[in-house]
N, CA and C atoms as an extended XYZ file, in Angstrom:
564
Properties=species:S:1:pos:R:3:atomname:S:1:resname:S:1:resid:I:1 pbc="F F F"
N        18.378       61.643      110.360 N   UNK     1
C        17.010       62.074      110.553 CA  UNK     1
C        16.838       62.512      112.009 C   UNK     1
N        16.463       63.947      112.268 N   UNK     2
C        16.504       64.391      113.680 CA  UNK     2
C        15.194       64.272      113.809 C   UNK     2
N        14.594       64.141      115.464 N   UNK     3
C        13.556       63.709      115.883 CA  UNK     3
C        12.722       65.175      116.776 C   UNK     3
N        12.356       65.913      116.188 N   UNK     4
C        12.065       67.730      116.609 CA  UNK     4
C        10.927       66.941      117.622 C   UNK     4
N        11.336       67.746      119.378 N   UNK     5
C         9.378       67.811      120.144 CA  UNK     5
C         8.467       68.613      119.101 C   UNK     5
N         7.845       68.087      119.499 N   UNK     6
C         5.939       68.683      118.697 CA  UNK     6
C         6.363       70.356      119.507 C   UNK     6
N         5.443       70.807      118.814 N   UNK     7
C         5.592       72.808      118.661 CA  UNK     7
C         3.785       72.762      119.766 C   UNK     7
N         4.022       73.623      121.087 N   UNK     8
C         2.712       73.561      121.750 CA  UNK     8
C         2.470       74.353      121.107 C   UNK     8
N         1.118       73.626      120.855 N   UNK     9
C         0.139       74.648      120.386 CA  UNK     9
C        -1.277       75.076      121.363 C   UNK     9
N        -1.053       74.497      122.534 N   UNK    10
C        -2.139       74.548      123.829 CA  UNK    10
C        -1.828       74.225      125.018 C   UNK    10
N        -1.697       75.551      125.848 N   UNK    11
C        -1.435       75.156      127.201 CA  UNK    11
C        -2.963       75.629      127.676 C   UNK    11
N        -3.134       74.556      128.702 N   UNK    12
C        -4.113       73.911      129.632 CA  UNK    12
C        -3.898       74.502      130.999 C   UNK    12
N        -4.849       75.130      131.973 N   UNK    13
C        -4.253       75.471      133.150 CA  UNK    13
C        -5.612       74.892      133.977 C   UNK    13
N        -4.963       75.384      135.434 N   UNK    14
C        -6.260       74.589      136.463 CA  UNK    14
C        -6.635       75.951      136.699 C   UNK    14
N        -7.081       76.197      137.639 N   UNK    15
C        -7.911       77.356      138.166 CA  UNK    15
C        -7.826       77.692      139.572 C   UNK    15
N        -7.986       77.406      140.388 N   UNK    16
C        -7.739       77.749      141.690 CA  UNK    16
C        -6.458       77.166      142.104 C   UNK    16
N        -5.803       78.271      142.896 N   UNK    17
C        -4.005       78.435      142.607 CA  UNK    17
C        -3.223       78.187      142.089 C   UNK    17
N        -3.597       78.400      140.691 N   UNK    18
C        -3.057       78.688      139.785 CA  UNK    18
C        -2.916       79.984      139.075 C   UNK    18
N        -4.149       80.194      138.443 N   UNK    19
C        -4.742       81.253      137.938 CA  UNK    19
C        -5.383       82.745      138.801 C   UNK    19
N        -6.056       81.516      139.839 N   UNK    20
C        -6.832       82.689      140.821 CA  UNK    20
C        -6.454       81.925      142.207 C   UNK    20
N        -6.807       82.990      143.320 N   UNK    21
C        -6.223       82.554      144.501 CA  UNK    21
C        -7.505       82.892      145.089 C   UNK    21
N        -7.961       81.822      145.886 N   UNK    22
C        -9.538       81.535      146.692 CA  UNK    22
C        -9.092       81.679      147.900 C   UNK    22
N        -8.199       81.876      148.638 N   UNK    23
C        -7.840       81.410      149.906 CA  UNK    23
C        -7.956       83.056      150.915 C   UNK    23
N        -8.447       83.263      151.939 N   UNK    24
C        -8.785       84.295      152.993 CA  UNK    24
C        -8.743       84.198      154.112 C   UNK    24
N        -7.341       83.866      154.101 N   UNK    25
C        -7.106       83.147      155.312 CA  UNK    25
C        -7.454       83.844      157.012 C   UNK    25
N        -7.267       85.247      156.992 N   UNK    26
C        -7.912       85.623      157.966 CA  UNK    26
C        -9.577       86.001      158.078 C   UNK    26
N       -10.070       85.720      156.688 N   UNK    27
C       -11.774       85.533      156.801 CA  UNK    27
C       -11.831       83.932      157.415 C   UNK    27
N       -11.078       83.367      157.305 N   UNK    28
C       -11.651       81.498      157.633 CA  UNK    28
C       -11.196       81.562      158.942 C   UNK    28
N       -10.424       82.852      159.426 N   UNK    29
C        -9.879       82.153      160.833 CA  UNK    29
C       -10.399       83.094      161.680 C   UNK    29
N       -11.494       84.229      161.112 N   UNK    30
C       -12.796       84.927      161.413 CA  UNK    30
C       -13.858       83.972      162.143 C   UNK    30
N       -13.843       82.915      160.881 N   UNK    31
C       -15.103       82.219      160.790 CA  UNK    31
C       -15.305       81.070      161.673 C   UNK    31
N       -13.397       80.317      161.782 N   UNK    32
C       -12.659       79.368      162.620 CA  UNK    32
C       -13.161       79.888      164.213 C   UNK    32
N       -12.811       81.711      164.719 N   UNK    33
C       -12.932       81.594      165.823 CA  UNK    33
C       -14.335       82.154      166.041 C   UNK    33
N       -15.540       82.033      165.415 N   UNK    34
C       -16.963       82.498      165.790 CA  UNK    34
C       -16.987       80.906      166.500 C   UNK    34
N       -16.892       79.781      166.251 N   UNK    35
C       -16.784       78.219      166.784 CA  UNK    35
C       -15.495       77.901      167.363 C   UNK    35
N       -15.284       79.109      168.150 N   UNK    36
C       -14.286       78.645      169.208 CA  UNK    36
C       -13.032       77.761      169.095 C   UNK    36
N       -12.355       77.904      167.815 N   UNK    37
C       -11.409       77.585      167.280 CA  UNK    37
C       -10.350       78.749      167.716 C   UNK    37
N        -8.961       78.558      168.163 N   UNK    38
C        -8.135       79.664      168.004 CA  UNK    38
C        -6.659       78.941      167.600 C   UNK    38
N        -6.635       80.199      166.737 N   UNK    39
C        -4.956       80.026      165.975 CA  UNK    39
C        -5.020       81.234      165.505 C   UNK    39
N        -4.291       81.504      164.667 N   UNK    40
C        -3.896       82.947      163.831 CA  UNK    40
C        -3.758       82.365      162.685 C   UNK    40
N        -3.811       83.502      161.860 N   UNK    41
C        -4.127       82.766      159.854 CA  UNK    41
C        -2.619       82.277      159.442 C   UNK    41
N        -1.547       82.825      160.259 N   UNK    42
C        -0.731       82.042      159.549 CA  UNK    42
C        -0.869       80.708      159.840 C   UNK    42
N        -1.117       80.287      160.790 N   UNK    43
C        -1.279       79.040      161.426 CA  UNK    43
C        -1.938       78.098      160.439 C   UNK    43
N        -2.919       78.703      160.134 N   UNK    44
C        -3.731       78.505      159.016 CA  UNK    44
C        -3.609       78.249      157.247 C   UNK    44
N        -2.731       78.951      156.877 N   UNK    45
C        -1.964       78.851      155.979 CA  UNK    45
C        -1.492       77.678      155.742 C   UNK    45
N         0.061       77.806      156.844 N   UNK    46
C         0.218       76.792      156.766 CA  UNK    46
C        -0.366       75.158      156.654 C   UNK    46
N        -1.185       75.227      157.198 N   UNK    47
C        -2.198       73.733      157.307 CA  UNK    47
C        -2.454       73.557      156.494 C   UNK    47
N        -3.327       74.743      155.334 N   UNK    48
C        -3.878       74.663      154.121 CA  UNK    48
C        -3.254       74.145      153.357 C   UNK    48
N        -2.061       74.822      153.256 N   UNK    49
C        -1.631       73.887      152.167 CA  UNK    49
C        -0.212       72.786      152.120 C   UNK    49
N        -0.180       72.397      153.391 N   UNK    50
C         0.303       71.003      154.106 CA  UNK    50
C        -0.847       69.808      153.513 C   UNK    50
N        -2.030       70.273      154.051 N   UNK    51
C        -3.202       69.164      153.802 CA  UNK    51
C        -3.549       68.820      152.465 C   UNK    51
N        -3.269       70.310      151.632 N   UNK    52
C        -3.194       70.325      150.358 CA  UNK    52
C        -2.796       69.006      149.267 C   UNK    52
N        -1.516       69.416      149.942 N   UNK    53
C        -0.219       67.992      149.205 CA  UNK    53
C        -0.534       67.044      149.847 C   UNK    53
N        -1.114       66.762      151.305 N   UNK    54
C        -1.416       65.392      151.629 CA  UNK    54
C        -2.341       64.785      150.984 C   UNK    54
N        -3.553       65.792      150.701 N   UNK    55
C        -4.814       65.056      150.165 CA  UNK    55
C        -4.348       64.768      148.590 C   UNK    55
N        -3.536       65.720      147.823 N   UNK    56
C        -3.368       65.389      146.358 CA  UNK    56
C        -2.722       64.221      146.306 C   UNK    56
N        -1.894       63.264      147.033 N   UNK    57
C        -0.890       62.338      147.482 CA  UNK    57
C        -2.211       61.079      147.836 C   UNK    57
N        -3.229       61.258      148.172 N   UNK    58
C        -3.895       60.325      148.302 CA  UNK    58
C        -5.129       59.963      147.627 C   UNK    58
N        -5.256       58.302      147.341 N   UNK    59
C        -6.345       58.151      146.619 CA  UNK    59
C        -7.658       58.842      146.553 C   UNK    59
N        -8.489       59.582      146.012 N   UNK    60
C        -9.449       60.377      146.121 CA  UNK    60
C       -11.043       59.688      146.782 C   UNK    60
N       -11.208       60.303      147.799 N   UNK    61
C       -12.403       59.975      148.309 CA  UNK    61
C       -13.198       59.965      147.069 C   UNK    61
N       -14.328       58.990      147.109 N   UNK    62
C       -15.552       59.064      145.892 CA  UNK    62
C       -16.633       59.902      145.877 C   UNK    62
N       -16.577       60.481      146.994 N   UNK    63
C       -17.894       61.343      147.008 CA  UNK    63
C       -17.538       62.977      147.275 C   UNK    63
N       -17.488       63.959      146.713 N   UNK    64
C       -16.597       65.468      146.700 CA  UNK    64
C       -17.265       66.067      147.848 C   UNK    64
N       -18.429       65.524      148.159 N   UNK    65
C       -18.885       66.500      149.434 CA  UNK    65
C       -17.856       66.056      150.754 C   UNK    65
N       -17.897       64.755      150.594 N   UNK    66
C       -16.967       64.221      152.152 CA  UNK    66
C       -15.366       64.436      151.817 C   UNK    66
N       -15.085       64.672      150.681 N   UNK    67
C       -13.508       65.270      150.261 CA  UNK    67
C       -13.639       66.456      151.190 C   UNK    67
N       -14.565       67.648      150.523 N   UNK    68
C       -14.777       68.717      150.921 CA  UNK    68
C       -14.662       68.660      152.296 C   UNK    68
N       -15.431       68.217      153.390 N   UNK    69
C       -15.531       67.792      154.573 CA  UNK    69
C       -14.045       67.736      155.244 C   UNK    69
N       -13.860       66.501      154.869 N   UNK    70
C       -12.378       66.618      155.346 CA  UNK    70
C       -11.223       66.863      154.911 C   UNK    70
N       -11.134       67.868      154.231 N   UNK    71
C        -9.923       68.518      153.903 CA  UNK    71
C       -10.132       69.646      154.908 C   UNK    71
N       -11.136       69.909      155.028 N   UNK    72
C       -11.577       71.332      155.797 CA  UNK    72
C       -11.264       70.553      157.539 C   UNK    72
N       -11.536       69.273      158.004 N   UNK    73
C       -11.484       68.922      158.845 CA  UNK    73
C       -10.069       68.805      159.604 C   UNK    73
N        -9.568       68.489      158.562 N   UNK    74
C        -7.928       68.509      158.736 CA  UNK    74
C        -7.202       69.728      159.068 C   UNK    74
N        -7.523       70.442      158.060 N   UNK    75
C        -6.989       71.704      157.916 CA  UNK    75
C        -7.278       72.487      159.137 C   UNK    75
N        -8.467       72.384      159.891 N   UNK    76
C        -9.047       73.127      161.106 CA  UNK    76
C        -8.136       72.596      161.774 C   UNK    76
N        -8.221       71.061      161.820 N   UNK    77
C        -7.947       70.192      163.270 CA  UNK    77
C        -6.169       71.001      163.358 C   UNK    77
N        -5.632       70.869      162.161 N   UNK    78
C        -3.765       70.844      162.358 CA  UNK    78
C        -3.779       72.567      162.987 C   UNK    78
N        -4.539       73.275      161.980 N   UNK    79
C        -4.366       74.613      162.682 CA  UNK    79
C        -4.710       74.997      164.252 C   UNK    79
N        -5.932       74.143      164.758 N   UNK    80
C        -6.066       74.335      166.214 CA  UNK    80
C        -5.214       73.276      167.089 C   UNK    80
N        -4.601       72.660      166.398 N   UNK    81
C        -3.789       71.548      167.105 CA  UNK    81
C        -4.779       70.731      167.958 C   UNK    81
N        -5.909       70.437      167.646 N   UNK    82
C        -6.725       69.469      168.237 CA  UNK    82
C        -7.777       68.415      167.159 C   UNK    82
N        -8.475       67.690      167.514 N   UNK    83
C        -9.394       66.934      166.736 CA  UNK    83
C       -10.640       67.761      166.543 C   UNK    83
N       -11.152       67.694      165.111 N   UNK    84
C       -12.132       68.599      164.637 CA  UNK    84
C       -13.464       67.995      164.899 C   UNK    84
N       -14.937       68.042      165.733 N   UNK    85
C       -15.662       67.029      165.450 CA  UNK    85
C       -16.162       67.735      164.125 C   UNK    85
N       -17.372       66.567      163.360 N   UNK    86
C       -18.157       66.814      162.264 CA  UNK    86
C       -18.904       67.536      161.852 C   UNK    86
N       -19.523       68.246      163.263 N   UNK    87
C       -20.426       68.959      163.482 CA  UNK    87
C       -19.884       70.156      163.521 C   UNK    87
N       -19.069       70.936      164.089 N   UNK    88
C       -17.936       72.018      163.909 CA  UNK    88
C       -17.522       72.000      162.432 C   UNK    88
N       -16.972       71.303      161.787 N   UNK    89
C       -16.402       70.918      160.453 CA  UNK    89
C       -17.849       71.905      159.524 C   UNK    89
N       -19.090       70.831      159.568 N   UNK    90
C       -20.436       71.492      158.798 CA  UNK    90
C       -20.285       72.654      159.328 C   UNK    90
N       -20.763       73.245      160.327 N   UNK    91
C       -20.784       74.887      160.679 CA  UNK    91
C       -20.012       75.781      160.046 C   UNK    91
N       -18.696       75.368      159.785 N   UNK    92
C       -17.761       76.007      159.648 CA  UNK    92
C       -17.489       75.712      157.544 C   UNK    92
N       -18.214       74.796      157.129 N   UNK    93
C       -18.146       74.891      155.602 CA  UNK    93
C       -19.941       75.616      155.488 C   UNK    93
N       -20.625       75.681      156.398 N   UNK    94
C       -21.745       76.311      155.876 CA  UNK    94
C       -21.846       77.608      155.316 C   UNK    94
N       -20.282       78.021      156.651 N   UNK    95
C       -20.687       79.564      156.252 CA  UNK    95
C       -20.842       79.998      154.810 C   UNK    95
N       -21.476       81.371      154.444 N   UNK    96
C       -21.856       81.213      153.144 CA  UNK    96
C       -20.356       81.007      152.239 C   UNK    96
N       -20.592       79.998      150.939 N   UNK    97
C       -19.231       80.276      150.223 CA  UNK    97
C       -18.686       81.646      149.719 C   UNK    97
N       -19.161       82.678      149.473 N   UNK    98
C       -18.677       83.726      149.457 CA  UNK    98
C       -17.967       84.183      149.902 C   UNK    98
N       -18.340       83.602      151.111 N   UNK    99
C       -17.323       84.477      152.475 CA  UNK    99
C       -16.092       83.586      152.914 C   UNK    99
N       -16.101       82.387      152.176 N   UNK   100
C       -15.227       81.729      152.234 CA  UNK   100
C       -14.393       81.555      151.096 C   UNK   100
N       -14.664       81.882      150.154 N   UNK   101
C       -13.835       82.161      148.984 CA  UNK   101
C       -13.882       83.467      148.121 C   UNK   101
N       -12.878       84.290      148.926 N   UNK   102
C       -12.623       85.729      147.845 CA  UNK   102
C       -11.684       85.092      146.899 C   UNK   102
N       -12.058       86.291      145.256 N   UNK   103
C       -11.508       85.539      144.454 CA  UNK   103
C       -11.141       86.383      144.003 C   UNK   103
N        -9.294       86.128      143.610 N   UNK   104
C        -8.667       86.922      143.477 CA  UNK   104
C        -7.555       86.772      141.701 C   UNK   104
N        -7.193       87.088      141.025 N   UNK   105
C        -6.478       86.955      139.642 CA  UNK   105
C        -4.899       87.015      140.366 C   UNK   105
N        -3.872       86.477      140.495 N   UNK   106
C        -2.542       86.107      140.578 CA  UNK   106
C        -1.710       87.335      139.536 C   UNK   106
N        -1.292       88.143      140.275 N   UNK   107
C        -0.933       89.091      139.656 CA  UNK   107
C         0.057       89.112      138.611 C   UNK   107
N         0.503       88.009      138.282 N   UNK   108
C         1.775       87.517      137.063 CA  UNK   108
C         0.493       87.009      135.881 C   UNK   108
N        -0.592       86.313      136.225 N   UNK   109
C        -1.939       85.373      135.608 CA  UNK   109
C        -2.160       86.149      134.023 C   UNK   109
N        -2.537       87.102      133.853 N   UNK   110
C        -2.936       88.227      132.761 CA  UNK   110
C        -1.512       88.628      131.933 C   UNK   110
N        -0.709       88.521      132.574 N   UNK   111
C         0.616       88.504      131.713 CA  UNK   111
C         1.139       87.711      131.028 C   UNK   111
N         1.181       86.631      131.817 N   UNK   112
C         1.204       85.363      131.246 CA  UNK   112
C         0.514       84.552      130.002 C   UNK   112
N        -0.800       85.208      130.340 N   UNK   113
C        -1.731       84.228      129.862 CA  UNK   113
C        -1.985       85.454      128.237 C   UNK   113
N        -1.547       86.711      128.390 N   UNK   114
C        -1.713       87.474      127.187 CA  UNK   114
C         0.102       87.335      126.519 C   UNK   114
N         0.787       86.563      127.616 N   UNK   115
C         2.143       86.581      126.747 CA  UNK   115
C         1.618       85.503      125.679 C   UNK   115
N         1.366       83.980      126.073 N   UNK   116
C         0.773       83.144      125.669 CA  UNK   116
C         0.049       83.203      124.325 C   UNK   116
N        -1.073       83.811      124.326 N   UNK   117
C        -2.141       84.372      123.077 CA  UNK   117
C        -1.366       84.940      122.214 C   UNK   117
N        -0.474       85.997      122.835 N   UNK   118
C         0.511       86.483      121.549 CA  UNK   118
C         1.594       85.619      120.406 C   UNK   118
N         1.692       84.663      121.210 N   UNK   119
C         2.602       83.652      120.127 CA  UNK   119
C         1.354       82.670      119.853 C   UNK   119
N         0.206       82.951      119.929 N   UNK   120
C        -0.758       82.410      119.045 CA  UNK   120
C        -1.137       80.862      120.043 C   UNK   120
N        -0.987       81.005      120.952 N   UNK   121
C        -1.425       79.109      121.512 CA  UNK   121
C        -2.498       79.622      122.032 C   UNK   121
N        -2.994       78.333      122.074 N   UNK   122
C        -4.556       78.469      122.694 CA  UNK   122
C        -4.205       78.050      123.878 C   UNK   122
N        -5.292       78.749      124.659 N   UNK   123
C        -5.557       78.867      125.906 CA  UNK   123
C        -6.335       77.481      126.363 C   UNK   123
N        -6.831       77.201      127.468 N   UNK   124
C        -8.068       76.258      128.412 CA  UNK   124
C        -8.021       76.142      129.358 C   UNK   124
N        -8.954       75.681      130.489 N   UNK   125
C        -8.888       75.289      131.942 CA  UNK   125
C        -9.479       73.991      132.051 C   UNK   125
N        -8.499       73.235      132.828 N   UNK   126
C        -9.261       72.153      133.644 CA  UNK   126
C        -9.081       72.513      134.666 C   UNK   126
N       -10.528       71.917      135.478 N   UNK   127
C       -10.538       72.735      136.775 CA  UNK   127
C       -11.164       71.264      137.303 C   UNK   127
N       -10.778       70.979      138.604 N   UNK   128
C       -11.791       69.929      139.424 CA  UNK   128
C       -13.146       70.509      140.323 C   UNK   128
N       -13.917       71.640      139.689 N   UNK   129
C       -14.980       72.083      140.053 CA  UNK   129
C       -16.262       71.723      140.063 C   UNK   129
N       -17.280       72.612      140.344 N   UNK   130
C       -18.277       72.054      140.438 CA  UNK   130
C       -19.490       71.935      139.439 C   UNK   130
N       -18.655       72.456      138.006 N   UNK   131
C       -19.195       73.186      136.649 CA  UNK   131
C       -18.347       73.740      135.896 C   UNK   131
N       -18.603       73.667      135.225 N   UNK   132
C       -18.246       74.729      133.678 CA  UNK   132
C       -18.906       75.935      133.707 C   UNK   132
N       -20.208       76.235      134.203 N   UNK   133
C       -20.535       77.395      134.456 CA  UNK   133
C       -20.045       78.401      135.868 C   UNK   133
N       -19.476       77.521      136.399 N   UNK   134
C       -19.040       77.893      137.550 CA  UNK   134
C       -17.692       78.393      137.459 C   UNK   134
N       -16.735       77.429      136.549 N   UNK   135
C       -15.669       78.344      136.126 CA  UNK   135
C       -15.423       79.244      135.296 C   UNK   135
N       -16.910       79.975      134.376 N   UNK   136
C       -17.026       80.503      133.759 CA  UNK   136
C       -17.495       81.961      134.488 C   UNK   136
N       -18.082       81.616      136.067 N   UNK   137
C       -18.102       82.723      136.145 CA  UNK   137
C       -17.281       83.181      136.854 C   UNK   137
N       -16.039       82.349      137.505 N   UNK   138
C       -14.893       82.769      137.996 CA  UNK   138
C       -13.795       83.257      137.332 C   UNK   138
N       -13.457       83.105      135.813 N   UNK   139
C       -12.888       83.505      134.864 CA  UNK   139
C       -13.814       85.057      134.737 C   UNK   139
N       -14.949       85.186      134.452 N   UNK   140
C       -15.870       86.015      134.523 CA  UNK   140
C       -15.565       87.140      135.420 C   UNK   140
N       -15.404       87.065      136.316 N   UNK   141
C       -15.438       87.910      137.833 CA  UNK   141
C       -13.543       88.329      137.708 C   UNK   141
N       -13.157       87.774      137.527 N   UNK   142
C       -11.257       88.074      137.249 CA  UNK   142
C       -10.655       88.871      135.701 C   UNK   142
N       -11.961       89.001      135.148 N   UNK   143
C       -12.040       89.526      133.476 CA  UNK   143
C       -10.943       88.982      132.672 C   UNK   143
N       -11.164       87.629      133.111 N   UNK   144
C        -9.705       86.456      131.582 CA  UNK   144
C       -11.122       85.589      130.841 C   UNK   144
N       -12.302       85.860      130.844 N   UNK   145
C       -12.869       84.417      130.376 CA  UNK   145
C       -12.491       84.689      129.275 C   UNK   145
N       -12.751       85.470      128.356 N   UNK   146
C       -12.248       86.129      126.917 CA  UNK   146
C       -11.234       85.650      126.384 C   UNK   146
N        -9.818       85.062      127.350 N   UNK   147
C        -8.832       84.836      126.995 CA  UNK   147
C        -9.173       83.193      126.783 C   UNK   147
N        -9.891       82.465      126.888 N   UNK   148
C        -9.681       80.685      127.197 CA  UNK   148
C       -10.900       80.268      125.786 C   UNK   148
N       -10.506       79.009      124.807 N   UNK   149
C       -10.485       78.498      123.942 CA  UNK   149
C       -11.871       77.834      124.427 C   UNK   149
N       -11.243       76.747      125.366 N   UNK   150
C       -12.154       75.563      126.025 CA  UNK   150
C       -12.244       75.952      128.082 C   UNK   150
N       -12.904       75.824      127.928 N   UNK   151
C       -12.812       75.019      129.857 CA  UNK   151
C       -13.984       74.360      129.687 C   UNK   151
N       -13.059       73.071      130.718 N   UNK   152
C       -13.617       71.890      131.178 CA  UNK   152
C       -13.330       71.783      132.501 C   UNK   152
N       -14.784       71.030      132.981 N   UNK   153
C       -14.474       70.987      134.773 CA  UNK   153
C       -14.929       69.477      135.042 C   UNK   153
N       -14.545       68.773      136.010 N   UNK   154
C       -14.610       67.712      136.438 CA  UNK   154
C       -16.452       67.488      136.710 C   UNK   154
N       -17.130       68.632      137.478 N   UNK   155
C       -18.715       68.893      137.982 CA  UNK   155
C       -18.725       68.314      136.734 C   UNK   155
N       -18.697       68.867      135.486 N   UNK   156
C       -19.711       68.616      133.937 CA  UNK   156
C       -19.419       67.729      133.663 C   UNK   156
N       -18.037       67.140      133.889 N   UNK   157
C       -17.567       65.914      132.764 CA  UNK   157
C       -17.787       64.487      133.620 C   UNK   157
N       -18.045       64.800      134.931 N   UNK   158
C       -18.176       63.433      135.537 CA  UNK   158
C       -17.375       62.913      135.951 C   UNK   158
N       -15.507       62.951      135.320 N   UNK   159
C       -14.172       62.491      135.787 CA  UNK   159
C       -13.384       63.593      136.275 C   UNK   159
N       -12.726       63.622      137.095 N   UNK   160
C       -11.320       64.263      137.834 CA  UNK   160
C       -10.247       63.696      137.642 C   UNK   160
N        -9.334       65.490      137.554 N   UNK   161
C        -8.366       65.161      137.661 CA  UNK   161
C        -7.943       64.352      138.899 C   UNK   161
N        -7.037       63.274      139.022 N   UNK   162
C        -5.993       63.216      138.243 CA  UNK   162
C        -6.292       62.307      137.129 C   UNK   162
N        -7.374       61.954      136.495 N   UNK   163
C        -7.542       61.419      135.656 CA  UNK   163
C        -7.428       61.845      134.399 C   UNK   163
N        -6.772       60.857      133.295 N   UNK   164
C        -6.628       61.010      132.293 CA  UNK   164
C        -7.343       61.927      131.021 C   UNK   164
N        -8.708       60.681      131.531 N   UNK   165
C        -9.393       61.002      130.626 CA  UNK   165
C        -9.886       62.705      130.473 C   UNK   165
N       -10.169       63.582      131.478 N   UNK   166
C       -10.477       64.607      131.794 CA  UNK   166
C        -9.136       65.284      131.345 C   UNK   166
N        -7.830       64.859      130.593 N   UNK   167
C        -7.201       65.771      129.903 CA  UNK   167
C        -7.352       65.358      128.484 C   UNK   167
N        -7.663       64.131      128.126 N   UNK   168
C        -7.563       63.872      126.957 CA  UNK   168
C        -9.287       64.442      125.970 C   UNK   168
N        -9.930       64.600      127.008 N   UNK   169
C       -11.054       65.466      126.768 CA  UNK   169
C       -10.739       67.064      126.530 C   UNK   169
N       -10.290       67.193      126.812 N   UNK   170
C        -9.698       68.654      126.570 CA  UNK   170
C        -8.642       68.746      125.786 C   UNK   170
N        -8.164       67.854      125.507 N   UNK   171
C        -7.167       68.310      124.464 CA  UNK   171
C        -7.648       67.731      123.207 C   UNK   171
N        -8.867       66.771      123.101 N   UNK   172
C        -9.746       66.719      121.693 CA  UNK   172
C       -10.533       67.856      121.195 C   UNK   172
N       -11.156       68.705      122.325 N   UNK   173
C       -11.794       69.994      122.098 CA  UNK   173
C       -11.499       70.753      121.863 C   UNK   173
N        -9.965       70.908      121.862 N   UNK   174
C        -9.013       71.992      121.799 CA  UNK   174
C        -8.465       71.630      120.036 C   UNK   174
N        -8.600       70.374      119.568 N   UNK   175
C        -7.911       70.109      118.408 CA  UNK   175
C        -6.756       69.935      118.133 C   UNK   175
N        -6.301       69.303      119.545 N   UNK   176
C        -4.352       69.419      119.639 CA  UNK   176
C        -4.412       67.605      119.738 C   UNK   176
N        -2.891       67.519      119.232 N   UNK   177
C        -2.589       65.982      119.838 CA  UNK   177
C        -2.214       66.461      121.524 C   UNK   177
N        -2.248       65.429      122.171 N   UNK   178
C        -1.445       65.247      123.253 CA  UNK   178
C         0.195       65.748      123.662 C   UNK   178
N         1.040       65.262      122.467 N   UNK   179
C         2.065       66.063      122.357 CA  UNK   179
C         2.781       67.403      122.542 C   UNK   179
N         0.870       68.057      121.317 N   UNK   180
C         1.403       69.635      121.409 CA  UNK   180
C         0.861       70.806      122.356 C   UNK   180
N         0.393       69.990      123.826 N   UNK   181
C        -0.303       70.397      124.898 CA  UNK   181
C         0.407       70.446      126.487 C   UNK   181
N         0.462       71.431      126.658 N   UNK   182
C         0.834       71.534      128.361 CA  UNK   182
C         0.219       71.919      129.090 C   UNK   182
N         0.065       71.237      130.161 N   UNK   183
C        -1.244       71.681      131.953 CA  UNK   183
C        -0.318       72.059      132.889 C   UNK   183
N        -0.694       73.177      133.264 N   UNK   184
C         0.224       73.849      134.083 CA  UNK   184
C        -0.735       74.279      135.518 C   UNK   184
N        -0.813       73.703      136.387 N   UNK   185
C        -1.236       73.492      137.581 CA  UNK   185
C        -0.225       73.566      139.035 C   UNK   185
N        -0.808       73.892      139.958 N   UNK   186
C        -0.280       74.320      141.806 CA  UNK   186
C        -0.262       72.636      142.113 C   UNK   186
N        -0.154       71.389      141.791 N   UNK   187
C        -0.423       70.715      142.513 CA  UNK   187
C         0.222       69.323      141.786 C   UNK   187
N         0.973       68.280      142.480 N   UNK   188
C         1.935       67.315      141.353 CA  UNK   188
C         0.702       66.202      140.959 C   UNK   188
């Protein structure tokens, strides 16, 4: 008696770098030197997503605004090679989000995600955002919402990833076991 893996029938993705790429790095290091910050965007880059893997590596602050805060705090401080105060930090997340997040589709994303549909699996997003309508209109603005089954975001559901439950919610909505589901995400 051979023991076959389950056949996916739903891959799950995240949304920001993954799918779409938010990052502008020489708009933030625009915005970095209006507050007298100086580095250059690679500089910047790099930090981003150094701090990235540090913050995913650590227990999650409880409150997303002071996550927000200091990831951005970090990320300034390593790129200017100095200590960020709080007050610089706010200035510098006030600017409008627009201008801090161009949003862009991953140019492999639409290939992928229509290779996918063609062998018939369903699509979804978990996203650790700030809504479901919010990733609806970022799917929206990249012209894939059309392509996704379910999305679920951490804002609506109340839990974050890396939590469980926020996949096992999505993979009940989706109508899959656990088995026949894969999340394919930028981040371990």
């Amino acid at each position: 008696m051979s023991s076959r893996p389950a056949r996916i029938r739903a891959v799950l993705f995240d949304l920001g770098g993954t799918l779409v790429d938010e990052c502008d790095y020489v708009g933030w290091t625009d915005a970095a030197r209006r507050l007298y910050l100086d580095f250059e965007p690679d500089d910047l880059r790099h930090a981003y997503q150094e701090v990235r893997l540090e913050i995913d590596a650590e227990p999650p602050l409880p409150d997303r605004e002071r996550r927000f805060l200091e990831f951005w705090r970090r990320v300034l401080g390593r790129a200017a090679q100095k200590e960020i105060t709080e007050v610089t930090v706010a200035k510098f997340v006030a600017t409008p989000r627009s201008a801090l997040s161009p949003i862009q589709l991953y140019s492999d994303a639409r290939r992928c995600l229509d290779h996918l549909r063609g062998e018939g699996r369903a699509l979804g997003v978990i996203s650790n955002s700030t809504s479901e309508a919010r990733v609806r209109q970022i799917l929206n603005k990249v012209e894939i919402l059309d392509l996704f089954d379910r999305i679920v975001s951490s804002g609506t559901e109340g839990v974050e990833k890396p939590d469980l439950e926020i996949f096992r919610r999505a993979v009940k909505r989706m109508s899959v076991e656990p088995g026949e589901a894969i999340y394919v995400g930028d981040l371990p």
